[in-house]
C-alpha positions in Angstrom: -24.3 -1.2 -9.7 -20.7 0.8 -11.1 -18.8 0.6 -7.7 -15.7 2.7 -7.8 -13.1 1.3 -5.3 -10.2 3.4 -4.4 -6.8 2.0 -3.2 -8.4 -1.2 -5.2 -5.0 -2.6 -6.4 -4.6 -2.8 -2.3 -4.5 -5.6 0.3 -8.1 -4.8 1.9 -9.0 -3.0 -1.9 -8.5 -6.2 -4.1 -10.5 -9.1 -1.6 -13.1 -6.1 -1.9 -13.1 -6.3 -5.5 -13.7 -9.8 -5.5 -16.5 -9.6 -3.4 -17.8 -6.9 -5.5 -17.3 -8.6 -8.9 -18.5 -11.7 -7.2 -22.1 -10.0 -6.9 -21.6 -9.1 -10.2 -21.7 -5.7 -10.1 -19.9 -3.3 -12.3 -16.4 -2.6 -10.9 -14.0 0.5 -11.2 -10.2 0.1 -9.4 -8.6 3.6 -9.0 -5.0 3.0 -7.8 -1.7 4.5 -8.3 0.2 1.4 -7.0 2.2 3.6 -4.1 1.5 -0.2 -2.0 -0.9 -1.5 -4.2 -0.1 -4.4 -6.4 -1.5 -5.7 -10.2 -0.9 -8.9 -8.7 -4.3 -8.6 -6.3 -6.5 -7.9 -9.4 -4.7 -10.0 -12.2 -7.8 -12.6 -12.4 -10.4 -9.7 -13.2 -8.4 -7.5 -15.8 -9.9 -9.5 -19.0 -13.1 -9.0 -17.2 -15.5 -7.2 -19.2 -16.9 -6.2 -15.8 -13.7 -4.7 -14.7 -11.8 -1.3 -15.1 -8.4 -0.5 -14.0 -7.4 3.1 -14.2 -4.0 3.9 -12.9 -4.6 7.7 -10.9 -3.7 9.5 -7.9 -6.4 10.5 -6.2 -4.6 13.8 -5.0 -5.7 14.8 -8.7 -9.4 14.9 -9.6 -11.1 12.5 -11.6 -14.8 12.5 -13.1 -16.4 9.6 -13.1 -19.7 7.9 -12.8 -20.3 5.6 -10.3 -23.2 4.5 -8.0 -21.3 4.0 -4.7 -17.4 5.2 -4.2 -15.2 2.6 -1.6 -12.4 5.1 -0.8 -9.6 3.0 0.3 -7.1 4.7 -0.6 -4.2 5.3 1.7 -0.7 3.9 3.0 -2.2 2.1 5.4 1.0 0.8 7.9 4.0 2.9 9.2 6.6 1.9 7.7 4.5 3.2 4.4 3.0 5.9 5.5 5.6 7.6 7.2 7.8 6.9 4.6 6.0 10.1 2.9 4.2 11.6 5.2 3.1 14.8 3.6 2.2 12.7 0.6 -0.2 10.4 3.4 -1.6 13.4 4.4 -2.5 14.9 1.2 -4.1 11.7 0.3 -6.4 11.8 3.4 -7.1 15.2 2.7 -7.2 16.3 -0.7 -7.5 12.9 -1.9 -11.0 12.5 0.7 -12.2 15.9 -1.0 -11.7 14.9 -4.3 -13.8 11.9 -3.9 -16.6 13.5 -2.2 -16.2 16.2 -4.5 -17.4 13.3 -6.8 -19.8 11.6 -4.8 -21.4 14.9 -4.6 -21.8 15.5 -8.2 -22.5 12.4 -9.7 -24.9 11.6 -6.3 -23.0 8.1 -5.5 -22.9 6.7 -2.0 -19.2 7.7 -0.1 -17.6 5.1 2.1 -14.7 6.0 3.8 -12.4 3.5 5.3 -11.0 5.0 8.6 -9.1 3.7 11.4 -8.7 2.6 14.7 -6.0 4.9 14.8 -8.5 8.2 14.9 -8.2 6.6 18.5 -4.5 7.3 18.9 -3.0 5.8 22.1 -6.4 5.3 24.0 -6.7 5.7 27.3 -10.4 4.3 27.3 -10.5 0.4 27.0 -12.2 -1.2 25.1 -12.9 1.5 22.7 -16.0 3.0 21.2 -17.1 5.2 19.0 -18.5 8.0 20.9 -14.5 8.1 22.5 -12.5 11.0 20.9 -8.8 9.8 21.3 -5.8 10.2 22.6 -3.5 11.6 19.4 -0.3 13.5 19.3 -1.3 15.7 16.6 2.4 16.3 16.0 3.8 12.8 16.4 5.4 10.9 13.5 2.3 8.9 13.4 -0.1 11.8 12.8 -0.3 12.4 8.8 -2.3 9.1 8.9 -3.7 9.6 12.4 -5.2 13.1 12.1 -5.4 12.8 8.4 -8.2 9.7 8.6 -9.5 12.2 11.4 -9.9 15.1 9.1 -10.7 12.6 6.3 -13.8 11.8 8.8 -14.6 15.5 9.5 -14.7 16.2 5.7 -17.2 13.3 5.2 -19.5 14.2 8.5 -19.3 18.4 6.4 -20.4 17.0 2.8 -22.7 15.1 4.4 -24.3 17.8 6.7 -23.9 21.0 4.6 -24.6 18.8 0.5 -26.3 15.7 2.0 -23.8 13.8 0.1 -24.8 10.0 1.5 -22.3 8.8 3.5 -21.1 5.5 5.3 -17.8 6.0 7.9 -16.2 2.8 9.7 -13.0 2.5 11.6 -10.6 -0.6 10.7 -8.6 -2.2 13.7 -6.0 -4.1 12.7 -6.8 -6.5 9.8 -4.8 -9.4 8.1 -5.0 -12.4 5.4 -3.5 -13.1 2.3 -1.9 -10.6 -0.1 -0.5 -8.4 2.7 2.8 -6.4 1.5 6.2 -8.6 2.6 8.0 -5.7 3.3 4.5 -3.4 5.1 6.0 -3.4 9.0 2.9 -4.8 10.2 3.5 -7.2 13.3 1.6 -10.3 11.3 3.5 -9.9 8.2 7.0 -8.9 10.0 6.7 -12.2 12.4 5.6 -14.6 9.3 8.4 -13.6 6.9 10.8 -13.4 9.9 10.2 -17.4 10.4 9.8 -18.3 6.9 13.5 -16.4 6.3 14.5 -17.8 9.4 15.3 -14.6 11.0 14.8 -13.9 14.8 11.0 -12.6 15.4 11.4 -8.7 16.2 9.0 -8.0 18.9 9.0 -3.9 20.0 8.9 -2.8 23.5 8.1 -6.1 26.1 5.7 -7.3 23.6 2.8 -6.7 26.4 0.8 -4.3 24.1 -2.1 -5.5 22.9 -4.0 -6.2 19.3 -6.7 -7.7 18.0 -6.8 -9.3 14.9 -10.0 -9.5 12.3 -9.6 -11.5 9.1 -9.8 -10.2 5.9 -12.7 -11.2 4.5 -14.6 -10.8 7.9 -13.9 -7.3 7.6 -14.8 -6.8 3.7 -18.7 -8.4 4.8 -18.4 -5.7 7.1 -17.7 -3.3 4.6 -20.3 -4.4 2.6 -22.9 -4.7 5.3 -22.5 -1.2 6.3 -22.7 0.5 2.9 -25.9 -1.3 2.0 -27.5 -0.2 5.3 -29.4 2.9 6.9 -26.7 3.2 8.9 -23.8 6.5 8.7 -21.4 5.2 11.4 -18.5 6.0 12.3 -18.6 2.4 13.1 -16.0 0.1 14.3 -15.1 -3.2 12.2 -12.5 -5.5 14.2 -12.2 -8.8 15.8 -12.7 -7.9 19.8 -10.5 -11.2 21.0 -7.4 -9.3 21.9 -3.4 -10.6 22.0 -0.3 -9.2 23.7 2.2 -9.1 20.4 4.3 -11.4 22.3 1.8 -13.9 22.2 1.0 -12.9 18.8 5.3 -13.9 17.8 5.0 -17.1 19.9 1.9 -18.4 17.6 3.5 -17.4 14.3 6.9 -19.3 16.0 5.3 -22.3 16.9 3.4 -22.4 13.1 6.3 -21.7 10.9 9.4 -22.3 13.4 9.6 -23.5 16.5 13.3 -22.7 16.5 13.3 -19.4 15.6 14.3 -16.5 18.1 12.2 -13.9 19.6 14.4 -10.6 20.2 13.4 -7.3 21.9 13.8 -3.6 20.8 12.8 -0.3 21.5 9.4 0.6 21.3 8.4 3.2 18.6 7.4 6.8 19.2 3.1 6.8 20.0 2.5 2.9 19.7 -0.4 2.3 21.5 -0.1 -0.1 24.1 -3.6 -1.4 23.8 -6.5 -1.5 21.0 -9.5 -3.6 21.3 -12.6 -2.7 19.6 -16.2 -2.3 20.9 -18.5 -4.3 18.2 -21.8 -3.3 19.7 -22.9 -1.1 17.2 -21.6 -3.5 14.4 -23.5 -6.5 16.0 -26.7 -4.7 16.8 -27.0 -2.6 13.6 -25.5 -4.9 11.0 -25.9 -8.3 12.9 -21.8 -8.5 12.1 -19.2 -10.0 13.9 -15.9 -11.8 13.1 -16.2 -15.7 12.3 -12.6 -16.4 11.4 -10.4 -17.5 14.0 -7.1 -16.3 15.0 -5.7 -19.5 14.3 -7.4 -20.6 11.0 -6.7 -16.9 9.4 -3.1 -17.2 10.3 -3.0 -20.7 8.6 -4.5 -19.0 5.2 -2.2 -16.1 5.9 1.1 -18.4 6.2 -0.1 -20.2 3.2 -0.2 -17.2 1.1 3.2 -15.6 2.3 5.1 -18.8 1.5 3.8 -19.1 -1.9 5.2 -15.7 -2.5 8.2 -15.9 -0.8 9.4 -19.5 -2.1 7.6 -18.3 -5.6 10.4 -15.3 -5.4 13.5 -18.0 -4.3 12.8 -19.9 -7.5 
């Protein structure tokens, strides 16, 4: 198939790709590097197989493509909120665009929502027949209610065009390639220790995570698209971990001597998240197989490459 995968040149995008170009199918990367990186796609861009096109999806593009991965999005706070009218545009305009183009060229639509459509739940653990808890004018909400307008779009094209659609809300993911500098607790705590800085943990660390490998999550992905199944479906790992827990692991790995320190807790952080996998495990047969451990090992791994590779 011609697979067109937005946000491509992304953390989640690129170990997509290389699934997808692993199957051998045909592969088209739509990014406009905002947190993407070539570095995630370098090994396919001789590829005969492989097309890079450098775009915004805020703009429309025609293509034609068989199924449409639309990825695309700042993904953590610090990015997202960086810009947030530019987020929400590219939830909102960006989503319409693509369906837009699902719609015409008659390609499969997968959007890749969030755990955050959940905001700061007050059901635990959560499924997907809960609504949420979101601030609709909090500093969180052009990614918040943008995914959850991103969904209502997609539920429309699908109802009113019959555009074929495929929904699934991410919980927290990590793995190799993350962004140093993204603000998410795995990647803060890992370059803390390798820099030898104190381990920032927010609030008294008691909120919980949970934490779903990378390439767990991508078989998800792929599961779900090539299924019956529309979702909204929930992809994460269910074993959950207070953040201080989280800081002491990534301590013990990298630095045993490294400080933890305390600050304030940011506006709307939800103090827990946990997802409910029954859906995922009785309609895909899915559930996470990497441990917290052994993905943090890979994880580590990857980061000090990149940050000794920098030193040099």
């Amino acid at each position: 198939m011609r697979i067109l995968v937005t946000g491509g040149a992304g953390f989640i995008g690129s170990h997509l790709i290389d699934r997808l170009m692993a199957q051998g199918h045909e592969v088209v990367c739509l990014d406009n590097f905002y947190t993407g990186t070539k570095r995630n796609i370098l090994k396919w861009m001789d590829n005969p197989y492989f097309e890079l096109i450098r775009h915004d999806i805020t703009e429309p593009i025609r293509l034609e493509v068989d199924q449409i991965y639309h990825l695309a999005c700042p993904a953590s706070p610090v990015h997202y909120q960086f810009n947030p009218v530019k987020t929400i545009k590219t939830n909102v305009i960006g989503t319409l665009n693509m369906l837009g183009l699902a719609k015409r060229v008659k390609a499969r639509f997968f959007l890749a929502s969030t755990s955050e459509v959940y905001g700061d739940p007050d059901v635990h653990p959560q499924t997907e027949d809960y609504r949420g808890n979101v601030n609709c004018i909090g500093i969180r909400s052009c990614y918040d209610e943008g995914k959850r307008v991103a969904e209502t779009l997609s539920f429309d094209y699908h109802r009113q065009n019959g555009v074929d659609i495929r929904v699934v809300r991410i919980f927290n993911t990590y793995g190799p390639r993350m962004l140093e500098n993204d603000g998410r607790v795995v990647s803060n705590f890992i370059v803390q220790a390798l820099r030898n800085q104190p381990l920032t943990v927010y609030g008294d660390g008691s909120q919980t995570r949970s934490f779903c490998y990378v390439s767990d999550l991508v078989e998800g992905f792929i599961r779900l698209m090539n299924s019956d199944e529309i979702g909204p479906m929930n992809l994460g790992n269910p074993g959950e971990y207070t953040i201080l827990e989280l800081a002491q692991k990534i301590q013990n790995m990298i630095n045993p001597g490294a400080e933890i320190i305390f600050k304030p807790l940011p506006q709307d952080d939800p103090k827990q998240r946990q997802p409910d996998i029954t859906l995922a495990k009785s309609w895909l047969g899915w559930e996470p197989t990497v441990p917290l451990d052994k993905g943090l090992d890979l994880t580590v791994k990857d980061f000090r490459d990149r940050i000794e590779g920098n030193q040099k």
